[in-house]
PyMOL Python script that loads the backbone (N, CA, C, O; Angstrom):
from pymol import cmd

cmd.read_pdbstr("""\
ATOM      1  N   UNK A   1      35.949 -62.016-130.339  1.00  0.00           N
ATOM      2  CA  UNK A   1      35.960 -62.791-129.134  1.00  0.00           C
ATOM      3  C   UNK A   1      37.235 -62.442-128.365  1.00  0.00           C
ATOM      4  O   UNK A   1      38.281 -62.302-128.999  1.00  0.00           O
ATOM      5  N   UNK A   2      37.211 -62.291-127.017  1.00  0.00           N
ATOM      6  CA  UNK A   2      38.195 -61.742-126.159  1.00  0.00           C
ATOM      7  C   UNK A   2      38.388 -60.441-126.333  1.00  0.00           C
ATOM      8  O   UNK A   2      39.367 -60.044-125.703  1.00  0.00           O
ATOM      9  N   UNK A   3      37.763 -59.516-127.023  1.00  0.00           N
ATOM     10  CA  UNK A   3      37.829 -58.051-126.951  1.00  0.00           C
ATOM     11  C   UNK A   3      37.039 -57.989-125.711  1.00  0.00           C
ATOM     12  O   UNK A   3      36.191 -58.743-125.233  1.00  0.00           O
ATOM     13  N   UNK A   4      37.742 -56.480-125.186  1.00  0.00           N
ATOM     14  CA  UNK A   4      36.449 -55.709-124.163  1.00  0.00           C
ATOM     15  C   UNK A   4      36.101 -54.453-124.536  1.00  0.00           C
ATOM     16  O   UNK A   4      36.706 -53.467-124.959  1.00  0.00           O
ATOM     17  N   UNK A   5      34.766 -54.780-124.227  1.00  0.00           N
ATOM     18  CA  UNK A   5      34.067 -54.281-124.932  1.00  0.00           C
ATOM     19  C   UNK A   5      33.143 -53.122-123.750  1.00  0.00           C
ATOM     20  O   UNK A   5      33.379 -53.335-122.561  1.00  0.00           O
ATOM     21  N   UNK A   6      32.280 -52.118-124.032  1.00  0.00           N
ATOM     22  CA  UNK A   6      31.442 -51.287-123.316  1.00  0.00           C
ATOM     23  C   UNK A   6      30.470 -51.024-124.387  1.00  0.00           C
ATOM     24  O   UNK A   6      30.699 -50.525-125.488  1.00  0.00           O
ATOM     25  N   UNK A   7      29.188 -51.492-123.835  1.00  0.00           N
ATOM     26  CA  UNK A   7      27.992 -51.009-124.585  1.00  0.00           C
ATOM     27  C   UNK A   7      27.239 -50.258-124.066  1.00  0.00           C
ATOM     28  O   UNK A   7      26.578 -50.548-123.069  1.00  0.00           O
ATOM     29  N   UNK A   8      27.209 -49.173-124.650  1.00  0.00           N
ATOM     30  CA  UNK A   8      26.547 -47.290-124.096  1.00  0.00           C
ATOM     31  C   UNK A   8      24.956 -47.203-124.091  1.00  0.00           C
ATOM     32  O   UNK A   8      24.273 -47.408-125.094  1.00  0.00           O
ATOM     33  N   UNK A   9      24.594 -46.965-123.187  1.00  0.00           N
ATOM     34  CA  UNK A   9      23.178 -46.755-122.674  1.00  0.00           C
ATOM     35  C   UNK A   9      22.977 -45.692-122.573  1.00  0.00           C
ATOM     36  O   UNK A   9      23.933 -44.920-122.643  1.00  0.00           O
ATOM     37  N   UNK A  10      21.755 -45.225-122.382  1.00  0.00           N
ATOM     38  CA  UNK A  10      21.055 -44.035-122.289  1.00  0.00           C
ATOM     39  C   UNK A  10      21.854 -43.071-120.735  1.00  0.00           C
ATOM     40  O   UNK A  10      22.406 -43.704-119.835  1.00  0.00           O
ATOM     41  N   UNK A  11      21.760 -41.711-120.720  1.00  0.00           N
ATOM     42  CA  UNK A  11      22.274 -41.425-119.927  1.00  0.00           C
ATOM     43  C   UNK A  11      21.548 -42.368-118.118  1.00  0.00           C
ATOM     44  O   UNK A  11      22.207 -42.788-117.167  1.00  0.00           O
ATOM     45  N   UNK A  12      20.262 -42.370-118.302  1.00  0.00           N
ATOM     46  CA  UNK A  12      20.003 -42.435-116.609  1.00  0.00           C
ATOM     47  C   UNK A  12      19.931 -44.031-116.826  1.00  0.00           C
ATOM     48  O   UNK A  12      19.013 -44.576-116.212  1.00  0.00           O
ATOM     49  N   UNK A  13      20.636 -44.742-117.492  1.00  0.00           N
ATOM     50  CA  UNK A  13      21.134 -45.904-117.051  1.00  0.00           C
ATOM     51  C   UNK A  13      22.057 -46.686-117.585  1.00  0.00           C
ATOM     52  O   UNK A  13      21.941 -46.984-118.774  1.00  0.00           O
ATOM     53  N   UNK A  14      23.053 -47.130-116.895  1.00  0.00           N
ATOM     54  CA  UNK A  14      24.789 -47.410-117.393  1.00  0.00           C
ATOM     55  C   UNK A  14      24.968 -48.123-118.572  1.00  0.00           C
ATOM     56  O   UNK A  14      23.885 -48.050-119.152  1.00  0.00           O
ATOM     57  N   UNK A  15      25.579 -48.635-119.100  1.00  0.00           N
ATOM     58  CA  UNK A  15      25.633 -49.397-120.213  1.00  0.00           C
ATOM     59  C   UNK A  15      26.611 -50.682-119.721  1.00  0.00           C
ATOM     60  O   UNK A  15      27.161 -50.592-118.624  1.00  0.00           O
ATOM     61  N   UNK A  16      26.752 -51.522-120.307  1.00  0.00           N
ATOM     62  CA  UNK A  16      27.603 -52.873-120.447  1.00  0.00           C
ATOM     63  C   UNK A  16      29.257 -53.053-120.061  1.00  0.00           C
ATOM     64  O   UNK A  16      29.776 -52.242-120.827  1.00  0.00           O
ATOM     65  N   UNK A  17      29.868 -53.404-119.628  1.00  0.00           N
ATOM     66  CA  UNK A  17      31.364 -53.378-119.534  1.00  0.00           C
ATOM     67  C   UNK A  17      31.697 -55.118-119.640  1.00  0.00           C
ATOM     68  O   UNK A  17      31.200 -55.861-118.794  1.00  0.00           O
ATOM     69  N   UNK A  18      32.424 -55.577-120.558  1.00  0.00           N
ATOM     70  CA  UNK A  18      33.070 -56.873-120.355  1.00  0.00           C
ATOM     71  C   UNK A  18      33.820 -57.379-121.623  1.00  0.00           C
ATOM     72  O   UNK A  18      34.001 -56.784-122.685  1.00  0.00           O
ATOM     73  N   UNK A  19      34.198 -58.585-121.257  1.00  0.00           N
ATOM     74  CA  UNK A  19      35.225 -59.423-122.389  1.00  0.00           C
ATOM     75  C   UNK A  19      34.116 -60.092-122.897  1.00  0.00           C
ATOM     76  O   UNK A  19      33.089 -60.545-122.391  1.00  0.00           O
ATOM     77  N   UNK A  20      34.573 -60.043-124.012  1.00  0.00           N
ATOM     78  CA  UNK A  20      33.168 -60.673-125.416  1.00  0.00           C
ATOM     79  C   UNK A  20      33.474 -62.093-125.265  1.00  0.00           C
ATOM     80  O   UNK A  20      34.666 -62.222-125.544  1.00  0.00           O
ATOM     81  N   UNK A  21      32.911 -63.323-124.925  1.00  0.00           N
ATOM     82  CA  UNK A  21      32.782 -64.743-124.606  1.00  0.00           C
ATOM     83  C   UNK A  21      32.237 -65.181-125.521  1.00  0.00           C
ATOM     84  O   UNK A  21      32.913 -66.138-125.901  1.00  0.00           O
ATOM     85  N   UNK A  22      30.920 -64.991-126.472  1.00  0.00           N
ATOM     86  CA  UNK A  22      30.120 -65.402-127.607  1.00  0.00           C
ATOM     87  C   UNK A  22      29.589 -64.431-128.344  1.00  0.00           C
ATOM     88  O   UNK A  22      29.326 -63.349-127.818  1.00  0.00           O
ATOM     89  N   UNK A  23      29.381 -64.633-129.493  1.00  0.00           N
ATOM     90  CA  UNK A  23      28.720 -63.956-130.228  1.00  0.00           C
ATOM     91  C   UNK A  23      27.710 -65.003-131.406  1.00  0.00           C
ATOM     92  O   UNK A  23      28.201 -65.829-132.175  1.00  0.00           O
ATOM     93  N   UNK A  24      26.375 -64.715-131.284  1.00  0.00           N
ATOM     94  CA  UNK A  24      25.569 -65.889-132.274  1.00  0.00           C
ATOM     95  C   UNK A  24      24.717 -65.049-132.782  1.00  0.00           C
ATOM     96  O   UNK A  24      24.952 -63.841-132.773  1.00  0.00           O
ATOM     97  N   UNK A  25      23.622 -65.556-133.289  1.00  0.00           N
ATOM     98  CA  UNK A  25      22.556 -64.674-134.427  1.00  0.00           C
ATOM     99  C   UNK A  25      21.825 -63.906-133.372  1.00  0.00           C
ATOM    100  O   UNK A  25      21.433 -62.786-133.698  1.00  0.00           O
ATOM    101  N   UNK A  26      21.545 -64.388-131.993  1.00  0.00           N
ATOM    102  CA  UNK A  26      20.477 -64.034-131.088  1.00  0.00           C
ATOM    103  C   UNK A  26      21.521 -62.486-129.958  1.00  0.00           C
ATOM    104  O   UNK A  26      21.192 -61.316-129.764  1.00  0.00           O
ATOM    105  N   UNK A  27      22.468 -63.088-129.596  1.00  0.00           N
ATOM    106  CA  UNK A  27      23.147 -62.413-128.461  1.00  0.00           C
ATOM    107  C   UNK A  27      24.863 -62.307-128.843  1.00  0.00           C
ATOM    108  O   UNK A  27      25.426 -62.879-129.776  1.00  0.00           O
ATOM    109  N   UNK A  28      25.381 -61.545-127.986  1.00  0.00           N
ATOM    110  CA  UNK A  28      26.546 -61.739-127.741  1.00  0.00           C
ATOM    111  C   UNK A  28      26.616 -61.442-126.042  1.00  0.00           C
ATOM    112  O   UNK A  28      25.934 -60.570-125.505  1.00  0.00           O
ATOM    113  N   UNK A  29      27.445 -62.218-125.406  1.00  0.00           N
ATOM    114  CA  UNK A  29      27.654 -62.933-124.305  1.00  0.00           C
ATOM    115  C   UNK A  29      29.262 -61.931-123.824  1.00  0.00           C
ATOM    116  O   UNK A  29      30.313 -61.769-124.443  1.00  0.00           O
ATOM    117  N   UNK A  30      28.842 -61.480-122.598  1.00  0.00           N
ATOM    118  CA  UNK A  30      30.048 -60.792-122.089  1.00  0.00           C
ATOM    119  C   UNK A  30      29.590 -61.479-120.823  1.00  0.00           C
ATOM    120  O   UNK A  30      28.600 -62.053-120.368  1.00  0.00           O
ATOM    121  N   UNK A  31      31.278 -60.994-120.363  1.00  0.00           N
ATOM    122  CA  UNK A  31      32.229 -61.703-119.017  1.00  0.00           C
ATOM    123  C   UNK A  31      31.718 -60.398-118.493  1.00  0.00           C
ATOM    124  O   UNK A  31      31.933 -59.365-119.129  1.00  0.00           O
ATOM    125  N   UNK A  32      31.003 -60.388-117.285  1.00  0.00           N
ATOM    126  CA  UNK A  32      30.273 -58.601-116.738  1.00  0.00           C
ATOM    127  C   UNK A  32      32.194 -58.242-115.856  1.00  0.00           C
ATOM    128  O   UNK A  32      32.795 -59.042-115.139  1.00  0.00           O
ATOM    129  N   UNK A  33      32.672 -56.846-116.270  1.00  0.00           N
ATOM    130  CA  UNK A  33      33.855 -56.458-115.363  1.00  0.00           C
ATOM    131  C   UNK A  33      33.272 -55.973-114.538  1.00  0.00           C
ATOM    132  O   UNK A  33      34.161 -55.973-113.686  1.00  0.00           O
ATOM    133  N   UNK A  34      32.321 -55.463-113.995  1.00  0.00           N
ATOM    134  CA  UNK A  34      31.887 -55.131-112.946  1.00  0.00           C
ATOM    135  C   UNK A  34      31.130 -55.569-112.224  1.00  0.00           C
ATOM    136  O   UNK A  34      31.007 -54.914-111.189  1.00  0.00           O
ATOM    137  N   UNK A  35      30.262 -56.820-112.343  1.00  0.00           N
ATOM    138  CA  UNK A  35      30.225 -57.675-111.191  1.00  0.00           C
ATOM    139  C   UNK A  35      30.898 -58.424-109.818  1.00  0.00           C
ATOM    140  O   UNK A  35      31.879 -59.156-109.941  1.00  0.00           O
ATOM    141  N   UNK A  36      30.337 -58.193-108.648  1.00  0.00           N
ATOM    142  CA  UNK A  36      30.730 -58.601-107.648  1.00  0.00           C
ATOM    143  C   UNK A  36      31.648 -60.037-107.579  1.00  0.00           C
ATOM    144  O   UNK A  36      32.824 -60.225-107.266  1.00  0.00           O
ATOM    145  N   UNK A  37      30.598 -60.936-108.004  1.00  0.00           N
ATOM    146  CA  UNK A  37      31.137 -62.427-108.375  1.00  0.00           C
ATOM    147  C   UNK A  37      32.058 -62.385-110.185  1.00  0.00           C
ATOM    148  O   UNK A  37      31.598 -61.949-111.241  1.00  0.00           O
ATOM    149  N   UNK A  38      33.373 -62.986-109.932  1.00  0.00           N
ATOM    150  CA  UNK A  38      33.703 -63.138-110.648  1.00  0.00           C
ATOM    151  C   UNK A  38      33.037 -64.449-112.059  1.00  0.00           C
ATOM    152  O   UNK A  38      32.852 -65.646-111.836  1.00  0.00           O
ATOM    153  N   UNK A  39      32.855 -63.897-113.117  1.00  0.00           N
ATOM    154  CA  UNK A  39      32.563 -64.680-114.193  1.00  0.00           C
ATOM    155  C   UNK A  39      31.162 -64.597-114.541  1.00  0.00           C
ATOM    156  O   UNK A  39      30.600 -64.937-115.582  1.00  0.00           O
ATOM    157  N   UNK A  40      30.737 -64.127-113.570  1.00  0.00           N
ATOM    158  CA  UNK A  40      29.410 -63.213-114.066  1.00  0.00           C
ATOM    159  C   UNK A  40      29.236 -62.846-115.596  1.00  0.00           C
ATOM    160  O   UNK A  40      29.871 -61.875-116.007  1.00  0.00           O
ATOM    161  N   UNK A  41      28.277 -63.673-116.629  1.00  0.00           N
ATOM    162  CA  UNK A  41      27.506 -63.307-117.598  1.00  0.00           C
ATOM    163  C   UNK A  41      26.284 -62.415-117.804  1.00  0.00           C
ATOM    164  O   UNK A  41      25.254 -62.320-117.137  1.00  0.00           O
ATOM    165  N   UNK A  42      26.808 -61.593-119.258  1.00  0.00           N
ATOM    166  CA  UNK A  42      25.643 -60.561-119.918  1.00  0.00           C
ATOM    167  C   UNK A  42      25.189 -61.408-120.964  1.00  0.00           C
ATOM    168  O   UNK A  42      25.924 -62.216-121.531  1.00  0.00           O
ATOM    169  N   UNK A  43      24.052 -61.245-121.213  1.00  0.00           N
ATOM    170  CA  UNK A  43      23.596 -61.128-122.659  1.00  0.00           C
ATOM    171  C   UNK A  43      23.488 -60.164-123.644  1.00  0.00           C
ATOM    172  O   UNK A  43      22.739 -59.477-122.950  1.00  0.00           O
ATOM    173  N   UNK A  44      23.602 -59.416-124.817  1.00  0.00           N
ATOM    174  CA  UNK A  44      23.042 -58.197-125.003  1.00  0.00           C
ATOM    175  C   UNK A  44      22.919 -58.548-126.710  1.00  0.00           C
ATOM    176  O   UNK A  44      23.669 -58.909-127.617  1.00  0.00           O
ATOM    177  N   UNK A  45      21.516 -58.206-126.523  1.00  0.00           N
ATOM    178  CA  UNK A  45      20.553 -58.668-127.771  1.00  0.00           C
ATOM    179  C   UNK A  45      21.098 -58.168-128.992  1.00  0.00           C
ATOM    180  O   UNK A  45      21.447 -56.990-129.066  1.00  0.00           O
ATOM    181  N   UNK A  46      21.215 -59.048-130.073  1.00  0.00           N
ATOM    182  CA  UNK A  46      22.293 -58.624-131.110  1.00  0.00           C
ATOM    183  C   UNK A  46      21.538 -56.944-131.704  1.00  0.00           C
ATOM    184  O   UNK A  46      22.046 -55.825-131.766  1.00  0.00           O
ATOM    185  N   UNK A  47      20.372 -57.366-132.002  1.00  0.00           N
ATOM    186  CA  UNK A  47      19.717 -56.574-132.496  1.00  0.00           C
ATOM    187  C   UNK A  47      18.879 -55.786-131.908  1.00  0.00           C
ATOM    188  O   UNK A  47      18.231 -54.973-132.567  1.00  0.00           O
TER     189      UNK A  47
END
""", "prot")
cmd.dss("prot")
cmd.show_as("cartoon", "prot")
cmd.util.cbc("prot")
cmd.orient("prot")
């Protein structure tokens, strides 16, 4: 929690950029750094 983190996608589409906010059995929850609006949430499916 509070790491930042980047999760890598396929080349023809970007992957994830943010500060890790949650992590549970289902998701872990990033702060998006590259969203327009600040505080902007990801989800990205644990599994």
């Amino acid at each position: 929690m509070g790491d930042h983190i980047e999760v890598l996608d396929t080349a023809e589409k970007p992957g994830a950029l943010g500060r890790v906010i949650d992590i549970n059995l289902l998701y872990t929850t990033l702060e998006d750094a590259t969203a327009a609006e600040p505080g902007t949430m990801i989800q990205i499916p644990t599994r």
